[in-house]
KOLKESE-26359 format. One record per residue: residue number from 1; residue in three letters; x, y, z of N, C-alpha, C, CB in turn. Coordinates in steps of 0.2 Angstrom, whole numbers, padded with zeros to 4 digits. Atoms other than C-alpha are relative to their C-alpha. Glycine has a CB too. Layout:
% KOLKESE-26359
pt pos->NUM | code->ALA | nX->X | nY->Y | nZ->Z | caX->X | caY->Y | caZ->Z | cX->X | cY->Y | cZ->Z | cbX->X | cbY->Y | cbZ->Z
...
% end
This chain:
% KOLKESE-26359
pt pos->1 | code->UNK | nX->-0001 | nY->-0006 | nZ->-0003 | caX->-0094 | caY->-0052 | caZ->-0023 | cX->-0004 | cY->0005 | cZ->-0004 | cbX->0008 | cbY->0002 | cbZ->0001
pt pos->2 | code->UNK | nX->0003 | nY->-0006 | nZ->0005 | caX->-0106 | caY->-0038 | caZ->-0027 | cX->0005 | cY->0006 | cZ->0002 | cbX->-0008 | cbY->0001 | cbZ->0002
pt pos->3 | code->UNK | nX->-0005 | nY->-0006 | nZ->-0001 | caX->-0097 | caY->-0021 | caZ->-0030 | cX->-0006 | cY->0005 | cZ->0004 | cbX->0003 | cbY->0004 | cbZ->-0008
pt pos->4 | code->UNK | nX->0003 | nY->-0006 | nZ->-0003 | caX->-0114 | caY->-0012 | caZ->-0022 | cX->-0004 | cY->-0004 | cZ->0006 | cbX->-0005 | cbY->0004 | cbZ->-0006
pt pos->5 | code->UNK | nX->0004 | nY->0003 | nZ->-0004 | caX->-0122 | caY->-0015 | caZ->-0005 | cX->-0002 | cY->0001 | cZ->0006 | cbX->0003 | cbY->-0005 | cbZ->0001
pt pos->6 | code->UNK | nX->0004 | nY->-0003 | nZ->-0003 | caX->-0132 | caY->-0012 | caZ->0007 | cX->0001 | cY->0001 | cZ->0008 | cbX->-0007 | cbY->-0004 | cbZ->-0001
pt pos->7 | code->UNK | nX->-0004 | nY->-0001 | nZ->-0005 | caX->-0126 | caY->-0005 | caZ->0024 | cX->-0006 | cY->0000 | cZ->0008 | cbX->0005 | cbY->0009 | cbZ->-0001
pt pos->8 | code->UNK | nX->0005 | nY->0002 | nZ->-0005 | caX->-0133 | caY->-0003 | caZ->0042 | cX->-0005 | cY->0005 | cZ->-0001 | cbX->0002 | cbY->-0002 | cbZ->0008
pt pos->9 | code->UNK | nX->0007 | nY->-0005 | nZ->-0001 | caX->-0144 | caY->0011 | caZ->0038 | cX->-0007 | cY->-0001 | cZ->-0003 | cbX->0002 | cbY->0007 | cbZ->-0002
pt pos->10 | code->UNK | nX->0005 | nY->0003 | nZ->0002 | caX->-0156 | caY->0001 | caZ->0028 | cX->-0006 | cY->0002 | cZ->0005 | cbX->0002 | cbY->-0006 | cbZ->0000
pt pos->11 | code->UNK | nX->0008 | nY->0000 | nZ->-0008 | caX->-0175 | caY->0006 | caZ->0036 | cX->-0005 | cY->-0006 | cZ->-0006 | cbX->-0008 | cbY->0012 | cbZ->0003
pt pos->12 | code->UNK | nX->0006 | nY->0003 | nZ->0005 | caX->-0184 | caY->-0004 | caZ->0020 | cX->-0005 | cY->0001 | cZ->-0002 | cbX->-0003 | cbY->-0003 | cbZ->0001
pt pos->13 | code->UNK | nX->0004 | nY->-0004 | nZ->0001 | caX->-0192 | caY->0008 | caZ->0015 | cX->-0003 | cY->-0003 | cZ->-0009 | cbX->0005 | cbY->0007 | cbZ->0000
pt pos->14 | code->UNK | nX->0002 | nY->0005 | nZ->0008 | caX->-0192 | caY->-0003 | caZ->-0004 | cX->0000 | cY->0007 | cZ->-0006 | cbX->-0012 | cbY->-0004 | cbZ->0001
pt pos->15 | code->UNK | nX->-0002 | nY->-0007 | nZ->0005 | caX->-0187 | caY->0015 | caZ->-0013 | cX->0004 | cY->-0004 | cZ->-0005 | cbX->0005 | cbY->0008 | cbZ->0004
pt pos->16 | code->UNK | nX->-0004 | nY->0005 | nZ->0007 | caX->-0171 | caY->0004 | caZ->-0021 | cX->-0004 | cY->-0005 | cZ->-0003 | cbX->0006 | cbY->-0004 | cbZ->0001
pt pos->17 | code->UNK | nX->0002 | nY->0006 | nZ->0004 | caX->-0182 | caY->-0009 | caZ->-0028 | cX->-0003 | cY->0004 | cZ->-0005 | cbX->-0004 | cbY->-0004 | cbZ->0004
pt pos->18 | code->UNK | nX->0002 | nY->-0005 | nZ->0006 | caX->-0192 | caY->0006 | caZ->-0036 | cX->0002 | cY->0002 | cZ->-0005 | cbX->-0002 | cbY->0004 | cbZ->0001
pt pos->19 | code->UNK | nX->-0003 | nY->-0006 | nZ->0004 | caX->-0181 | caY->0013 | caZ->-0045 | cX->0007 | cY->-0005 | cZ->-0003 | cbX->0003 | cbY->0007 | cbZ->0006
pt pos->20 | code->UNK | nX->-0005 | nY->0005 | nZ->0003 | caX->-0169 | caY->-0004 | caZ->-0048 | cX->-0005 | cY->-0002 | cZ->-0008 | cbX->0003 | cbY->-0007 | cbZ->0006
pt pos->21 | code->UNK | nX->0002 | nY->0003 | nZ->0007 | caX->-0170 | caY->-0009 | caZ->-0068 | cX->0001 | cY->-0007 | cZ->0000 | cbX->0005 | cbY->0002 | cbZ->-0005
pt pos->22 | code->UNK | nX->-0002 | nY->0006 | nZ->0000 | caX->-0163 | caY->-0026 | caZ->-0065 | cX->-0004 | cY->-0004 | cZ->0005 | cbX->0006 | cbY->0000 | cbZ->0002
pt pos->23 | code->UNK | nX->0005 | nY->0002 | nZ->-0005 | caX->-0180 | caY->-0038 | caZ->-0056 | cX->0005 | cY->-0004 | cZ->0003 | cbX->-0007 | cbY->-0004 | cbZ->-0002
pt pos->24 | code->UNK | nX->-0002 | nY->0007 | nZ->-0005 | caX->-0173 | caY->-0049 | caZ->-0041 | cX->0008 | cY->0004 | cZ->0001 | cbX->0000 | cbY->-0010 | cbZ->-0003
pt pos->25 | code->UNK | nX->-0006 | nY->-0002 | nZ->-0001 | caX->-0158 | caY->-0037 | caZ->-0040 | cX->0000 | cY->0003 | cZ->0008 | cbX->0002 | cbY->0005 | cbZ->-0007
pt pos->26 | code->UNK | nX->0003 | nY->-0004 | nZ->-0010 | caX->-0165 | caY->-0028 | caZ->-0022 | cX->-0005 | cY->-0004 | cZ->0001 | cbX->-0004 | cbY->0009 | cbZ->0001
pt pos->27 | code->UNK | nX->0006 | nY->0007 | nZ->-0003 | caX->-0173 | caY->-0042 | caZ->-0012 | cX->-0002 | cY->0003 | cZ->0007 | cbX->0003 | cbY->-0009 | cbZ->0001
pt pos->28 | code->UNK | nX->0001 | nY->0001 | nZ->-0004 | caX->-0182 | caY->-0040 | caZ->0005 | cX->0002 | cY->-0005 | cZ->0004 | cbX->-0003 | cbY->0000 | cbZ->0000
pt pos->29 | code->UNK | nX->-0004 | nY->0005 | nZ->-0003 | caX->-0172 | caY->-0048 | caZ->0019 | cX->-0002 | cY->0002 | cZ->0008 | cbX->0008 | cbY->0001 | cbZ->-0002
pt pos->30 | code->UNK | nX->0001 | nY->-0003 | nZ->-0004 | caX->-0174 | caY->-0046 | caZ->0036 | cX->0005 | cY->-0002 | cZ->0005 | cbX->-0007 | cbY->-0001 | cbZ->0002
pt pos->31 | code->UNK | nX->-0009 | nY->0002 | nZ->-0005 | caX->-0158 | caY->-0046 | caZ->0050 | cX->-0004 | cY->0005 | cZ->0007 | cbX->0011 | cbY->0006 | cbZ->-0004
pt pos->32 | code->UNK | nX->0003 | nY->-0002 | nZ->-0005 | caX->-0161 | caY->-0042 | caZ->0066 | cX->-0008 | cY->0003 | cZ->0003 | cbX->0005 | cbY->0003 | cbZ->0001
pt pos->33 | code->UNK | nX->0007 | nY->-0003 | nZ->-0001 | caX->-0180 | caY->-0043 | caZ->0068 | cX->-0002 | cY->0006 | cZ->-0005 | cbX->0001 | cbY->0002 | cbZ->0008
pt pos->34 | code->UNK | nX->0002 | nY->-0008 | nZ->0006 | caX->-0179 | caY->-0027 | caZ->0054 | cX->0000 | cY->-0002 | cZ->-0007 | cbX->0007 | cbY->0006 | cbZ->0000
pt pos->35 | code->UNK | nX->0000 | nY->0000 | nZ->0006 | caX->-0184 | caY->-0027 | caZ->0037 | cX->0005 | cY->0005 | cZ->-0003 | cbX->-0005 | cbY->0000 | cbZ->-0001
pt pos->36 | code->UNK | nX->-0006 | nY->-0003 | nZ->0003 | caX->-0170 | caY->-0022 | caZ->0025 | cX->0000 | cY->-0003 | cZ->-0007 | cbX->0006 | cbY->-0001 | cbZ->0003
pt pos->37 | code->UNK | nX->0001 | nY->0002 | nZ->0006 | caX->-0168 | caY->-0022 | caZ->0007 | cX->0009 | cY->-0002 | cZ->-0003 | cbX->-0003 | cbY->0006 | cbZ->-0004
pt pos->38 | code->UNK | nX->-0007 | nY->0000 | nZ->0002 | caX->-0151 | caY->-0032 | caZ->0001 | cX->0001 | cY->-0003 | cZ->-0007 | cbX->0005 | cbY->-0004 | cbZ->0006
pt pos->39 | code->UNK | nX->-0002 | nY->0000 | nZ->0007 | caX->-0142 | caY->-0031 | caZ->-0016 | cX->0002 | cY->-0008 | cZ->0002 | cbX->0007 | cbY->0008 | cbZ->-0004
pt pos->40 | code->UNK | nX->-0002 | nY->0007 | nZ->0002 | caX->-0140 | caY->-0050 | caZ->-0025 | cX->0006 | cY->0003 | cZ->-0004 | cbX->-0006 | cbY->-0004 | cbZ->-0004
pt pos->41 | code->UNK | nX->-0003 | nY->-0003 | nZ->0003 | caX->-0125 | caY->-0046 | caZ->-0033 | cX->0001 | cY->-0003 | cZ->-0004 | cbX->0003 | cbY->0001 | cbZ->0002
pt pos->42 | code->UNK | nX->0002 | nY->0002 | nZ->0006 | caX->-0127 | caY->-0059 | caZ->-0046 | cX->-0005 | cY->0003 | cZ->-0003 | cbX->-0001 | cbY->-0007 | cbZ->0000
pt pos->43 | code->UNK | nX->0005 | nY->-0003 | nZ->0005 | caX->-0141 | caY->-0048 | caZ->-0054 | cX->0000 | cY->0008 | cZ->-0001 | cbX->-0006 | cbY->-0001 | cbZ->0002
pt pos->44 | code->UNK | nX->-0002 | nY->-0009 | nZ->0001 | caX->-0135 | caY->-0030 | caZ->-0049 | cX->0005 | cY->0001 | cZ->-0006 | cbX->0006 | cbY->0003 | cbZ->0009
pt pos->45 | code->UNK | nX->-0004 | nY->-0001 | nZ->0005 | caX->-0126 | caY->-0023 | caZ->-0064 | cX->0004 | cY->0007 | cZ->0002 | cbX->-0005 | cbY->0001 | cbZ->-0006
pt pos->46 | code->UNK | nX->-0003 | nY->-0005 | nZ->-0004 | caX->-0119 | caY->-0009 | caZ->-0050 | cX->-0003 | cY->0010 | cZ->-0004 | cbX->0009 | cbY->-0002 | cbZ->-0002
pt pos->47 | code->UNK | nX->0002 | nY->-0007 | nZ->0005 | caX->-0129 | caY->0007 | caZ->-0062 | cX->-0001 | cY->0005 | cZ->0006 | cbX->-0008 | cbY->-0002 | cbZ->-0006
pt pos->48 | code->UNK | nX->-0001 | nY->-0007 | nZ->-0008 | caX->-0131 | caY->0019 | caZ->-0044 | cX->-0006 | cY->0002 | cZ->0001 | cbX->0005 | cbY->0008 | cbZ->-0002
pt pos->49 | code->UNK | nX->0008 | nY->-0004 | nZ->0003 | caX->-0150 | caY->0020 | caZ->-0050 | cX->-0002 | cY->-0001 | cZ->0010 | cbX->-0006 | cbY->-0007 | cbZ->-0008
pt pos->50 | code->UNK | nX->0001 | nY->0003 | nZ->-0007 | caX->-0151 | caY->0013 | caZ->-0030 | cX->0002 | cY->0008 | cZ->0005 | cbX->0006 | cbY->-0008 | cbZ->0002
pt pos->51 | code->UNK | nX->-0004 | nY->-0007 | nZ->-0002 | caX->-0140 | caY->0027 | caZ->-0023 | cX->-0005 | cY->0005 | cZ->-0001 | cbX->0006 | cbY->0001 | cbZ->-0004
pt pos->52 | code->UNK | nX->0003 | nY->-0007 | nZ->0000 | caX->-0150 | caY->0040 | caZ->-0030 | cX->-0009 | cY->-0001 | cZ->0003 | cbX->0002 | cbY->0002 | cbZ->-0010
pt pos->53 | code->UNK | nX->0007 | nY->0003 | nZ->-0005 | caX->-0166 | caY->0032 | caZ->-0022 | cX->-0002 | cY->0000 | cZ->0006 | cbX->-0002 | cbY->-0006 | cbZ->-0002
pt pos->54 | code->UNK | nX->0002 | nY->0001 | nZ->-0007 | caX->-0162 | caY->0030 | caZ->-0007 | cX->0003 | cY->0007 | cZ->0005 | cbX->0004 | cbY->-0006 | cbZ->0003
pt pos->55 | code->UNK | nX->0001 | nY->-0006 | nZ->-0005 | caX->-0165 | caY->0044 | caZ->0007 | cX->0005 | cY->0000 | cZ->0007 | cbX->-0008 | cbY->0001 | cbZ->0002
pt pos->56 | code->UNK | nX->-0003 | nY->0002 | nZ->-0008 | caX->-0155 | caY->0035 | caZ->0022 | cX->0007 | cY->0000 | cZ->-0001 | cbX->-0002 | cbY->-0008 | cbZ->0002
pt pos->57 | code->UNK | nX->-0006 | nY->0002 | nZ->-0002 | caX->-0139 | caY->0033 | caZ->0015 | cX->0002 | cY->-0008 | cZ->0001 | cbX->0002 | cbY->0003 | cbZ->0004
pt pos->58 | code->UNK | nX->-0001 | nY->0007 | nZ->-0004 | caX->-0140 | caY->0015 | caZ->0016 | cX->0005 | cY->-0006 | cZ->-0006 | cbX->-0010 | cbY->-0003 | cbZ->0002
pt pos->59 | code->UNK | nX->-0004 | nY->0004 | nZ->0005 | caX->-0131 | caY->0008 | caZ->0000 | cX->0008 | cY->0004 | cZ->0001 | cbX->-0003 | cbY->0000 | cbZ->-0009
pt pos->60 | code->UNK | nX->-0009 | nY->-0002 | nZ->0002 | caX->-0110 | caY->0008 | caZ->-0003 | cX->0002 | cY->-0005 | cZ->-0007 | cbX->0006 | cbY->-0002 | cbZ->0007
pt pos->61 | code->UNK | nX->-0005 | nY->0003 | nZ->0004 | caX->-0098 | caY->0005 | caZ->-0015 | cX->0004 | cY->-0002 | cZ->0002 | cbX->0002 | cbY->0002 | cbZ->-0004
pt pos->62 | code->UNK | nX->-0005 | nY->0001 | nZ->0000 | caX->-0088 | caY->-0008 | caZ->-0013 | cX->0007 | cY->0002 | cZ->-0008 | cbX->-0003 | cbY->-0006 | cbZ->0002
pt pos->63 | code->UNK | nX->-0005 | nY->-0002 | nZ->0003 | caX->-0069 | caY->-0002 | caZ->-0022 | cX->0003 | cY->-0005 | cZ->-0001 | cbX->0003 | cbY->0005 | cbZ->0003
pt pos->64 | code->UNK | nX->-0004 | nY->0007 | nZ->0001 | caX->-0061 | caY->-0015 | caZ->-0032 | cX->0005 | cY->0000 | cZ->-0006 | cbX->-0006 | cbY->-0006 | cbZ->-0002
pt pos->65 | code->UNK | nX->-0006 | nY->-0004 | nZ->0007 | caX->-0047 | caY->-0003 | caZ->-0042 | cX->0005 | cY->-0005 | cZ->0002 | cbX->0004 | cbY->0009 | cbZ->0001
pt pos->66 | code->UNK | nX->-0007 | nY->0001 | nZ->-0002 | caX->-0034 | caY->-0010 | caZ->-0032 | cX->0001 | cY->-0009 | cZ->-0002 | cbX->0000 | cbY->0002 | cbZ->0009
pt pos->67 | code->UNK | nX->0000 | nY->0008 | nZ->0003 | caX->-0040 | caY->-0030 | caZ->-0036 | cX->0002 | cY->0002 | cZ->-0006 | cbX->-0007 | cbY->-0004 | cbZ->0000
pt pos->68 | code->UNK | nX->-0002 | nY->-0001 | nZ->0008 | caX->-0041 | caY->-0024 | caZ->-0054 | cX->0007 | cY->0002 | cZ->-0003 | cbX->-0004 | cbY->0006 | cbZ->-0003
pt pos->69 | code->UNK | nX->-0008 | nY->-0002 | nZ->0003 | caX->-0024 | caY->-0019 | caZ->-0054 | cX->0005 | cY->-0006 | cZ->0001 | cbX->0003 | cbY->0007 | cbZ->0005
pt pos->70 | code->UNK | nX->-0003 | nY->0005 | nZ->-0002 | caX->-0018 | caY->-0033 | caZ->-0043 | cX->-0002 | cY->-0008 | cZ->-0009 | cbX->-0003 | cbY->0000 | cbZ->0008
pt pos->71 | code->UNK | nX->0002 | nY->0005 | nZ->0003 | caX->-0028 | caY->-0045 | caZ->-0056 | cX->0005 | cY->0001 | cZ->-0006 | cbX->-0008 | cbY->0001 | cbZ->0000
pt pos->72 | code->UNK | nX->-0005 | nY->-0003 | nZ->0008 | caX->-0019 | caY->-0036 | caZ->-0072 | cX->0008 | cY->-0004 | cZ->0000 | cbX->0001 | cbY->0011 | cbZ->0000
pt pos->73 | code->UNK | nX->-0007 | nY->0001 | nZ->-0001 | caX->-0003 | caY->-0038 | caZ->-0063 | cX->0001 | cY->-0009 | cZ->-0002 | cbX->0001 | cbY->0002 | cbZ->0008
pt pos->74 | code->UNK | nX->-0001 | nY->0007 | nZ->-0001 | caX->-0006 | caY->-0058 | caZ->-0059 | cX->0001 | cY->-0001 | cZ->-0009 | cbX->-0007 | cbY->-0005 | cbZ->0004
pt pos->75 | code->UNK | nX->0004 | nY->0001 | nZ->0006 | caX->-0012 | caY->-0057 | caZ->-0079 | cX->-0005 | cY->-0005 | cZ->-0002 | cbX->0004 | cbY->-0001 | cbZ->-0004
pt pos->76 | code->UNK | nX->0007 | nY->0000 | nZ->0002 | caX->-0028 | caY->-0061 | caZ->-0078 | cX->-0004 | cY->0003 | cZ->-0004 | cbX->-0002 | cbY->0001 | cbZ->0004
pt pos->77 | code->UNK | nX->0005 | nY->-0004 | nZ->0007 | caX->-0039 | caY->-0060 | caZ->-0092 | cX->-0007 | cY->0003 | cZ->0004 | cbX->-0002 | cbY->-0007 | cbZ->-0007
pt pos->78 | code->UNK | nX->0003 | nY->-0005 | nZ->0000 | caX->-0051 | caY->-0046 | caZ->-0089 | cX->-0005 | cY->0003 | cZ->-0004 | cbX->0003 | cbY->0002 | cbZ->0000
pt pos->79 | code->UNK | nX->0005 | nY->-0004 | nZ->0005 | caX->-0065 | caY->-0041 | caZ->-0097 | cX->-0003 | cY->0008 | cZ->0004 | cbX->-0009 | cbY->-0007 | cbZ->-0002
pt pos->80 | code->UNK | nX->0002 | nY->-0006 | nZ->-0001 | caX->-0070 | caY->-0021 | caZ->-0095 | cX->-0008 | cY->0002 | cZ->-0003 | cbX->0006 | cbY->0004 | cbZ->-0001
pt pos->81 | code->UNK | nX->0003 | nY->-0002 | nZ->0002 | caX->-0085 | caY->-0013 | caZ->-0094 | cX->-0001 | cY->0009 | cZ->-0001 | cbX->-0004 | cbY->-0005 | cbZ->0003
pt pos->82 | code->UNK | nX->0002 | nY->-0007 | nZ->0000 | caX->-0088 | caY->0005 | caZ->-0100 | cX->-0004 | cY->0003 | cZ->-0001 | cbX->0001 | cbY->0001 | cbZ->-0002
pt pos->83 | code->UNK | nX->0006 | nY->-0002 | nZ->0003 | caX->-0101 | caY->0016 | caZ->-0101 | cX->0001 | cY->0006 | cZ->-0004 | cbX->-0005 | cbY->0001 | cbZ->0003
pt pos->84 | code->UNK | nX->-0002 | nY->-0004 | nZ->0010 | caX->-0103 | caY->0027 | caZ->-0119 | cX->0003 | cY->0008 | cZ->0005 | cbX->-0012 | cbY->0002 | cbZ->-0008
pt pos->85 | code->UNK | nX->-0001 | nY->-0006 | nZ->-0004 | caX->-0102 | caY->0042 | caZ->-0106 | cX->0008 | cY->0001 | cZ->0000 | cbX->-0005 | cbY->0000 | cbZ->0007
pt pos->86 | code->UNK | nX->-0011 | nY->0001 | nZ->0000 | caX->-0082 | caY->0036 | caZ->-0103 | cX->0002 | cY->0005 | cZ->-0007 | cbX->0004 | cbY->-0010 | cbZ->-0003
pt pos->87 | code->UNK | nX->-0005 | nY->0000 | nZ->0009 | caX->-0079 | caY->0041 | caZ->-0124 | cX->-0005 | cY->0006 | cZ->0001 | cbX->-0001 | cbY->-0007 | cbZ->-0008
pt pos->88 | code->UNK | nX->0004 | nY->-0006 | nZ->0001 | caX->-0092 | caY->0057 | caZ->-0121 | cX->0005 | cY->0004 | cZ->0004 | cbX->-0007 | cbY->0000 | cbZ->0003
pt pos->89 | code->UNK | nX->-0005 | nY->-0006 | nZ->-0003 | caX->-0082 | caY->0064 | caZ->-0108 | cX->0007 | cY->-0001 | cZ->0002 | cbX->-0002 | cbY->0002 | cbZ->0007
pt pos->90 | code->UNK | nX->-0007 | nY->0000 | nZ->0001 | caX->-0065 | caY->0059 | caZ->-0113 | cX->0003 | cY->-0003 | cZ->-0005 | cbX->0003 | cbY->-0002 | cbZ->0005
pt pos->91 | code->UNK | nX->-0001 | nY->0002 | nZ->0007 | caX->-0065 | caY->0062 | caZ->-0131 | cX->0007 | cY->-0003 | cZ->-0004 | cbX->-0002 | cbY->0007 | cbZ->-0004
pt pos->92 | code->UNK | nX->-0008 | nY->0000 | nZ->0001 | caX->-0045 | caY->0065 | caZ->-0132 | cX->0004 | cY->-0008 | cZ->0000 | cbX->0003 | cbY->0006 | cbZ->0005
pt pos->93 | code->UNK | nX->-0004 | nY->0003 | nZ->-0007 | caX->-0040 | caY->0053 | caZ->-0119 | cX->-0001 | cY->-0008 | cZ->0000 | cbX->-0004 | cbY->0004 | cbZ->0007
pt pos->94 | code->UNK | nX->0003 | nY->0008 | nZ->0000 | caX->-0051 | caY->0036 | caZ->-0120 | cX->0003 | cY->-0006 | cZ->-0004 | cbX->-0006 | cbY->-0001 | cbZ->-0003
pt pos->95 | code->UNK | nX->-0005 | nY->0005 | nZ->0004 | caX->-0041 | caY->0028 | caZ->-0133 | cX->0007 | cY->-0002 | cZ->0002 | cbX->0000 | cbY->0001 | cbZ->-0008
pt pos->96 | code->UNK | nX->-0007 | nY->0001 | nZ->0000 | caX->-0024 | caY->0030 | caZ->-0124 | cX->-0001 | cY->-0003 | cZ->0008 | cbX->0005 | cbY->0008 | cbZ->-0001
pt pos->97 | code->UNK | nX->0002 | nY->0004 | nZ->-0005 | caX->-0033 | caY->0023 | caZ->-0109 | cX->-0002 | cY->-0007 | cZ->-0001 | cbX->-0006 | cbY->0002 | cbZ->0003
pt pos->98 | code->UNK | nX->0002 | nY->0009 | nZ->0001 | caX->-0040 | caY->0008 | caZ->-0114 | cX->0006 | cY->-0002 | cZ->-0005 | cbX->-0010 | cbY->-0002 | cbZ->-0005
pt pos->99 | code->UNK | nX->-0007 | nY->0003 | nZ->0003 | caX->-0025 | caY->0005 | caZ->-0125 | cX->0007 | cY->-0001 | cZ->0005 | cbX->0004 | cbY->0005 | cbZ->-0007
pt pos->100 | code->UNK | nX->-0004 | nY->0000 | nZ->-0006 | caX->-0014 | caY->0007 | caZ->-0109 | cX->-0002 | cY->-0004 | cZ->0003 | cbX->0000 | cbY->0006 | cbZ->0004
pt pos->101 | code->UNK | nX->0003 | nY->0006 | nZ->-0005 | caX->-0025 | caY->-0005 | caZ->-0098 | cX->0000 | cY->-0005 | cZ->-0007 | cbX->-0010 | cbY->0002 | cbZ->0005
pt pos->102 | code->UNK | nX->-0002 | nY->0003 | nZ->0003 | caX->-0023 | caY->-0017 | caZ->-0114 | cX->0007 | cY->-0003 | cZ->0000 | cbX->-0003 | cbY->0002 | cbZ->-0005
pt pos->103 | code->UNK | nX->-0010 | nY->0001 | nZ->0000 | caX->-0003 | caY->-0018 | caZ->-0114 | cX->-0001 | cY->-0001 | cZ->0006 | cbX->0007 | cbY->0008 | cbZ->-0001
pt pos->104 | code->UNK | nX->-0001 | nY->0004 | nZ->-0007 | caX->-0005 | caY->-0021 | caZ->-0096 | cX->0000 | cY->-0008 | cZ->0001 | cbX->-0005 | cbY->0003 | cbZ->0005
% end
């Protein structure tokens, strides 16, 4: 399941591929007679760099708080990824988060 992905507004314009870090992560596909660009989601690392490339509105986020929460519940082991920006803009706060999602 990828968390990012490509909706019907897609025109293939090839802007997300420009601008994705990750090769073979935005491929060329074609659905209904139309060329369209769709996220692999084994190579997407979800970074938004797509989003901010595209003029159509044609990528989403899939939301997957509620799995994550459900998953914690079942106690599923869980790996989290952060980025440094988390502990920038939440100097106070981050260590009573990630120690709170750990006790879970």
């Amino acid at each position: 399941m990828s968390l990012v992905y490509t909706n019907e507004n897609c025109v293939g314009c090839n802007k997300c591929i420009g601008a994705c870090s990750c090769m073979g992560a935005n491929v060329q596909a074609e659905k209904d007679g139309k060329n369209r660009i769709e996220v692999d989601g084994t190579k997407c690392i979800a970074c938004g760099a797509c989003f901010d490339a595209c003029k159509h509105d044609a990528r989403e986020f899939c939301d997957d708080t509620e799995r994550f929460f459900a998953d914690l519940a079942k106690g599923e082991r869980i790996s989290l990824l952060l980025a440094p920006a988390f502990k920038a803009n939440y100097p106070r706060e981050y260590e009573k988060v990630l120690g709170g999602l750990k006790q879970v």
